[in-house]
N, C-alpha and C positions, 0 to 999 in steps of 0.2 A: 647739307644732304640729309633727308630724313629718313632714309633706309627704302620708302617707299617707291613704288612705279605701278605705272598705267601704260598702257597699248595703244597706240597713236597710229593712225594709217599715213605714211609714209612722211614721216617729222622732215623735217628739213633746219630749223632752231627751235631753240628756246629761248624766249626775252622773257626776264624776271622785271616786273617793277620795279620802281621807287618803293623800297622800304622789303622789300622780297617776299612780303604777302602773297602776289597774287606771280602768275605767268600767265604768256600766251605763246604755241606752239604752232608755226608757221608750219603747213604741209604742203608737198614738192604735187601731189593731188589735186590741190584747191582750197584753197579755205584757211583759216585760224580756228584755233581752237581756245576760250581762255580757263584758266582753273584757279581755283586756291589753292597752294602748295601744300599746307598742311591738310594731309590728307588726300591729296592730287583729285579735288571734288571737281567735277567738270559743270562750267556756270555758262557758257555760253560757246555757239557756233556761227561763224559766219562765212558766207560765200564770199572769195575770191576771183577778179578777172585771170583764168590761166594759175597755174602753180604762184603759189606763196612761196617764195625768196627769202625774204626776210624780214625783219620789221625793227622797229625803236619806239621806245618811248620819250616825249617829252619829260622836261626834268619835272614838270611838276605833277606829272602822271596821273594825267588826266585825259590824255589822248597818246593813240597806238598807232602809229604811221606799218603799214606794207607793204612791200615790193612785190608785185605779181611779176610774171615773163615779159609782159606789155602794159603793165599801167603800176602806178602807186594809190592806193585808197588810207585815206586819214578816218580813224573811229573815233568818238567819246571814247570816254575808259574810267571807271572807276578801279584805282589801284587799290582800294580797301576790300570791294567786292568781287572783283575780276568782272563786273559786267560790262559790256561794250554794248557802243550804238545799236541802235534797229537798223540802222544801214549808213553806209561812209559819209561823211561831210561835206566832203569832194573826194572826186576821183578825177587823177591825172593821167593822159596816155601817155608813158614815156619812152615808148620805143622797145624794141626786144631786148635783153638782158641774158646772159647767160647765167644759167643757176648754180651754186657752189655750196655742197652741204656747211653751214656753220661761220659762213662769210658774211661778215654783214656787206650788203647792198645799198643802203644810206644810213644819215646818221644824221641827229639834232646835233645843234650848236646847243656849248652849255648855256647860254642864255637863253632859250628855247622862242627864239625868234624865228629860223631859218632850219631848213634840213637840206641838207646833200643826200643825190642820187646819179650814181654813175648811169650814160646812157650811150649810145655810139659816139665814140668823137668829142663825149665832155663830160664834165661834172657840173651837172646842174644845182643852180641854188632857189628852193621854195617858199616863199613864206609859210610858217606853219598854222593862219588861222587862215588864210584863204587857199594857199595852193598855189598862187599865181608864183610864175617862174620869176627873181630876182635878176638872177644872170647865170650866162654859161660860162665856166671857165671852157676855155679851151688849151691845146697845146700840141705841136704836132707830132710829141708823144704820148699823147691821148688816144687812144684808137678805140680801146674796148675794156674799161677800167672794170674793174672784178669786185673791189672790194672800197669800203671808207669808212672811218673812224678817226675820233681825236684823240690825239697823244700829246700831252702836253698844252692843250688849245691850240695846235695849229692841226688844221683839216690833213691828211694822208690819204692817198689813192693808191691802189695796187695791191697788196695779197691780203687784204682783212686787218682785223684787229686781235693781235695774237692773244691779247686779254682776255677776249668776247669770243673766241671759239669755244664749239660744243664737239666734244667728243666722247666716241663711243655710239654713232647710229648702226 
């Protein structure tokens, strides 16, 4: 914590990089926002399809994955600079999503091959340099999964990653 803060129109997280240089501030409005922490300098803006959800980063944080209401958008990212793409790599539509202050919505695998993203009726699996869908799990206790994160390296669905929440909005 470095005592500092800055004014965010309507945050919804915060994901700190690899290495906690930089962040980016997903807003429930639209958009990411990224900054360098020391000093909370704001380095970039980007439009969002619908509210920003949530987002992760690859381990080797170079790219910023987001969850909007209805799509997910992958960026470049440099975690030394906080600079993000001119515009997403791909963009997936994944269905509506319910939004949850501080919950992550998907999540890399630690080997930063695939990402998970909860969507009606499953947890889907992405490749993380094209996007293309791997596979869905399914289950017919899957209806409308909220949150995802790994504990221990095995994948978790259901109320977040009690690690990775942000409190205090």
């Amino acid at each position: 914590d470095t005592g500092q803060s800055v004014s965010v129109p309507s945050p919804n997280n915060v994901h700190c990089a690899p290495g906690s240089a930089t962040a980016v501030v997903t807003q429930y409005s639209g958009g990411i926002r990224s900054y360098i922490v020391s000093g909370l300098t704001l380095v970039d803006t980007r439009a969002t399809t619908g509210s920003a959800q949530s987002g992760a980063f690859n381990p080797a944080g170079d790219r910023f994955f987001v969850r909007g209401s209805s799509s997910i958008h992958a960026f470049t990212y440099n975690s030394a600079t906080g600079a993000l793409g001119a515009s997403p790599l791909y963009t997936i539509a994944a269905g509506t999503s319910n939004g949850y202050y501080a919950m992550d919505q998907l999540a890399v695998h630690p080997n930063g091959a695939k990402f998970y993203a909860g969507v009606s009726g499953a947890l889907n699996v992405y490749n993380t340099s094209t996007g293309a869908l791997i596979t869905s799990i399914t289950n017919a206790n899957i209806t409308s999964p909220t949150g995802v994160c790994f504990a221990s390296g095995i994948s978790v669905v259901g109320q977040g990653c009690p690690h990775h929440r942000v409190h205090g909005h």
